[in-house]
N, C-alpha and C positions, 0 to 999 in steps of 0.2 A: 900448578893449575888447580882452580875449585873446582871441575868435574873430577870426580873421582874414576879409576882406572880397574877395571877389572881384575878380582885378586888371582882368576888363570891366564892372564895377560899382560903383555911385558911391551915396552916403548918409551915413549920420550917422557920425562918426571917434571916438566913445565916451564924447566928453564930458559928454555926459550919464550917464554909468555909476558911481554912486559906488564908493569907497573903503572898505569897512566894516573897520574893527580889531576882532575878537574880543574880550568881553569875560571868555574862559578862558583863561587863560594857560599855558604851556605850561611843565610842571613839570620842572623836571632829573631824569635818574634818581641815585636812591642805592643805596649800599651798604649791607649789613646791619650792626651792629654788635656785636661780640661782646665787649665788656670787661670791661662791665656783669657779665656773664653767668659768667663764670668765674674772676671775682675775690674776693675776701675784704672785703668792705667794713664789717667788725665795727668798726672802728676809726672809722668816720665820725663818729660823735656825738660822740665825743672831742675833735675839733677845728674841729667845722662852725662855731662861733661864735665861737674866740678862739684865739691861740698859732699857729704853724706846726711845731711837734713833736711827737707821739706819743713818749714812752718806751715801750715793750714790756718787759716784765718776762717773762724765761725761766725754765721750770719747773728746779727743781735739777737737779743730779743727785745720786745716791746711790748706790754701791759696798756690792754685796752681797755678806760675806764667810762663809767656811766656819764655823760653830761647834763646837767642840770642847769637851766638859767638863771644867770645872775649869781652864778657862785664859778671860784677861782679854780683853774688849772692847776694840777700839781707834774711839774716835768721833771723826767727821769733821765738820767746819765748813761750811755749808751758804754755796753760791755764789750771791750774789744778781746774774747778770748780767744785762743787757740789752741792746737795737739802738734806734734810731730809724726812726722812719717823717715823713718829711719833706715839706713844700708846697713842693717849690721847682720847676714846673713851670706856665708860665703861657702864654695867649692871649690872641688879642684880636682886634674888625671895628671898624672903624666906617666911615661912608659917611652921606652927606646928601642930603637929598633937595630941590629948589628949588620954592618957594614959584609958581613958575608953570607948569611944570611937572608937579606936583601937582596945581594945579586941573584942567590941562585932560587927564590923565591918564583914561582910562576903567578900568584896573585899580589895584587896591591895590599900587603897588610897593612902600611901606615894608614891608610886611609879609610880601609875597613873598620880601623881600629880609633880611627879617628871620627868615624860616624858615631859610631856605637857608643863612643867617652861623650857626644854631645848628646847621647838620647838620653844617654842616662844622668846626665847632669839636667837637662830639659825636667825627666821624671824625679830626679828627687826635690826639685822645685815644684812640682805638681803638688808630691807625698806631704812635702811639709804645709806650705799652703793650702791642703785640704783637712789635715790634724789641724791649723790656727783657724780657720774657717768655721770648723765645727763643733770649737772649746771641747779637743779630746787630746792625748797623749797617744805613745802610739803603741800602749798596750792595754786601749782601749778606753783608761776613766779620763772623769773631768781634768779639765787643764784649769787650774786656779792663777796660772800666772798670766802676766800682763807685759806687752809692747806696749813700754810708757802708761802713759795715762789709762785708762778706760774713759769710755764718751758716754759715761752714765753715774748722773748724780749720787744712789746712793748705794753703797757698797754693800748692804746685805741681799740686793738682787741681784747682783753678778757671780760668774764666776769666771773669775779671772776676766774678760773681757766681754763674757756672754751673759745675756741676760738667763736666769732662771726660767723664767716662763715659757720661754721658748725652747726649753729641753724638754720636748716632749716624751713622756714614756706610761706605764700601764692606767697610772694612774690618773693620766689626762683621759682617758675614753670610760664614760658613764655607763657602755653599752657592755661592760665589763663585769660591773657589778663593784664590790670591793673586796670580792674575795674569788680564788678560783674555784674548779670542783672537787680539789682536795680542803676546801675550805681554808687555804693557806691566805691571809690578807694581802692586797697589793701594796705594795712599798715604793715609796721614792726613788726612784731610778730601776725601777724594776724593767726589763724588755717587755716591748709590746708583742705580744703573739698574734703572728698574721695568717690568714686563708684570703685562699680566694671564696670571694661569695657569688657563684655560677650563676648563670642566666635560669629562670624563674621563682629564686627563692623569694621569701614573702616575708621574711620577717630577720632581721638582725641577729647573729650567734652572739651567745652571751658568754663563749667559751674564746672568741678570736676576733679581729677586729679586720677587717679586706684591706687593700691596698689603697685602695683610691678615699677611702674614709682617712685614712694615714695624710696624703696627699690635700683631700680637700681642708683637715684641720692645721693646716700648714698653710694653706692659704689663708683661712679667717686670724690666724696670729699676725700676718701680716694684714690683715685689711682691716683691724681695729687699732693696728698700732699705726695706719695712716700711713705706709709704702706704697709708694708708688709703684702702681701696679705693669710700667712698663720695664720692661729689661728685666723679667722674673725668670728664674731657671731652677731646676730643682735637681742633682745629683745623687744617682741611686747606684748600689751594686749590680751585678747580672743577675742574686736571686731574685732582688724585688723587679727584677726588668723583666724575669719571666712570669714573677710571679700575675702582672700587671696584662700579660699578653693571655697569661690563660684566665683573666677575669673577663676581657672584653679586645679581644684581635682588632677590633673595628676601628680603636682607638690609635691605632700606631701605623704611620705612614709606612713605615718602612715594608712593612706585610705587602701594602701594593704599590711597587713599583717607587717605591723614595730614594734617596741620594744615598743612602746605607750611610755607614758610620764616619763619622769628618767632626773631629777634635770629640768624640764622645757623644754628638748629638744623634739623639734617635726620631725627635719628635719636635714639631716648634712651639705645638700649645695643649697643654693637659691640667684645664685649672688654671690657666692664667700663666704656664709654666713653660719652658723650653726643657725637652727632659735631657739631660746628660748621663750616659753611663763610663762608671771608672773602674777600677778595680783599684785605685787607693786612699780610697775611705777607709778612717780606721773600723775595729772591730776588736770583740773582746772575744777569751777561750776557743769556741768551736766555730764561732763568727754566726752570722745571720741563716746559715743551713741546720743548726741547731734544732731540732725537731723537739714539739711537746708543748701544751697549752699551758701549764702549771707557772704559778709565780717565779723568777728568777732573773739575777741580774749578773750569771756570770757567762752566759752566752749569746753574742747580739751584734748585730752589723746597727752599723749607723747611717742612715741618708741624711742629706744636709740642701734645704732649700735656701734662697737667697735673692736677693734683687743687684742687681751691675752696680750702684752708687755703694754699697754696704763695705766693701772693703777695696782699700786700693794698692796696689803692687809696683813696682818699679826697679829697674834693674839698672845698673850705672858701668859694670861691667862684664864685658863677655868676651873675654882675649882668648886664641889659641896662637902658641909660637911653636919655634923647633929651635934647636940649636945642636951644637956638635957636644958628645959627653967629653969632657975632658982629660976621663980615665980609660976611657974604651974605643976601640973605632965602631961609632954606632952615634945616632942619630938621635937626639931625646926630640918629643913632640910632648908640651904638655898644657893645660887650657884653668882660665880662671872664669868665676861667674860670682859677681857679686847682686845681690837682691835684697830688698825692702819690702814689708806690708804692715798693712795697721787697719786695722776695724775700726769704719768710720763712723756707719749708723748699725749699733748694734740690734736694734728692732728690722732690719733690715735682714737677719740670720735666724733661720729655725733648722734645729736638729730632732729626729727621732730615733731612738734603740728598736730595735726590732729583732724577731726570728719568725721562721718559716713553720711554725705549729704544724 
């Protein structure tokens, strides 16, 4: 028995006290997932039954020239190019469950266990698709490599699929200066050091750069590179999600009275943006809680804005079976998931490095 017995007193030592096991089981927590949600999935049906390739067929182009009277036309031959979109991305659980073990079992484990194998194959489709989304690896740098082609003419502004300019970091904000206050100079891929800038400040910190400055120049990369500014969404970690709420609470529905959290959605427009929070956005060293306004580029979470047509996803398989082990009396249950994506208008993707200064 766990009450303890007095050590000048004598009685029953608890064997009689059963053991009872609960018959609720105690659910792991999950993460939200956000891939679903901000991906292009028009291409699905194309290939959910058969083939592992999508060809994409790209709209011409045409060269609009001056007309003059009485002088000749010159006509041009229309380019029929295109990209693939690819299945070469796979998973897989399996796990068995013994036949006496089973019986004398008071909860459902196959199926426990069978949620659990689909959230987590759900989540590592999230994880990867947020690393090729935001041209990162997942111990933080740039990712140089390419699914197939790249959808950009000239190869010194990419990286690997991403356009350069759109990796925004210290040295994109002016408000910066070009050196910190240890006079250390800002570097290329340096993290952006962020504060909140509180209700009545008057003038811009030359030490930190706010959240929503972060945010609005993430808008303007896409409004000069001519995206379309519907289906925009913007993916942040929980720092900069709080960071965001202690600049301005007013901004964020969920404070009063909103739908609370559904596939990672916190907000529908901040900037032209649907805000999503994840927790699997990559990140470097100590990640985005990293404290300290000083130049550096080895600790930093990364947010990744985006618009719906910019990359597209597709899955062709998603089995779970069961069958009998042939070596054991026991029950194998095990699941496959096959998946594609390809970055279609890479102007349509901006990333920025950050820490919490």
């Amino acid at each position: 028995m766990a009450i303890a017995l007095a050590s000048s007193k004598s009685g029953f030592d608890g064997n009689f006290s059963p053991i009872i096991y609960s018959k609720q089981a105690q659910i792991a927590l999950r993460k939200a997932s956000v891939a679903a949600a901000i991906t292009n999935s028009n291409y699905f049906g194309d290939i959910a039954n058969q083939g592992d390739v999508v060809r994409i067929q790209k709209e011409p182009d045409v060269t609009v020239n001056t007309l003059e009277r009485k002088t000749a036309i010159s006509v041009e031959d229309l380019d029929d190019s295109e990209f693939t979109l690819t299945i070469d991305q796979a998973n897989y659980f399996a796990f068995k469950m013994d036949d006496i073990e089973d019986q004398f079992a008071n909860v459902d484990f196959v199926s426990l266990a069978a949620d659990r194998a689909a959230y987590k194959m759900a989540d590592a489709m999230d994880v990867d698709l947020l690393l090729y989304m935001s041209g990162h690896l997942a111990n933080g740098e740039y990712s140089t490599a390419a699914a197939g082609t790249a959808q950009h003419p000239t190869a010194g502004e990419i990286n690997g699929e991403f356009l350069k300019v759109n990796q925004l970091d210290a040295t994109d904000f002016g408000s910066l200066g070009s050196a910190d206050a240890a006079s250390t100079a800002y570097a290329t891929n340096d993290s952006i050091p962020l504060a909140v800038r509180l209700p009545g400040a008057t003038a811009l910190s030359t030490a930190t750069v706010s959240p929503l400055s972060v945010v609005a120049r993430m808008a303007r990369q896409m409004d000069t590179a001519n995206v379309d500014s519907r289906g925009r969404y913007i993916v942040v970690d929980s720092i900069f999600m709080e960071m965001m709420k202690d600049e301005d609470s007013r901004l964020l529905n969920a404070d009063f009275g909103g739908a609370g959290l559904q596939n990672g959605l916190v907000m529908n427009n901040l900037h032209g943006f649907r805000v999503h929070v994840s927790n699997n956005l990559p990140s470097k060293g100590n990640g985005a809680g990293h404290a300290g306004a000083l130049a550096q580029n080895a600790h930093y979470g990364v947010i990744l804005a985006g618009q719906e047509d910019a990359v597209a996803s597709a899955e062709q398989i998603n089995k779970v079976e069961n069958y009998r082990d042939p070596d054991s009396f026991a029950d194998i249950v095990r699941g496959m998931h096959l998946y594609g994506r390809k970055i279609l208008r890479p102007q349509g993707l901006v990333t920025a490095r950050y820490n919490a200064a």
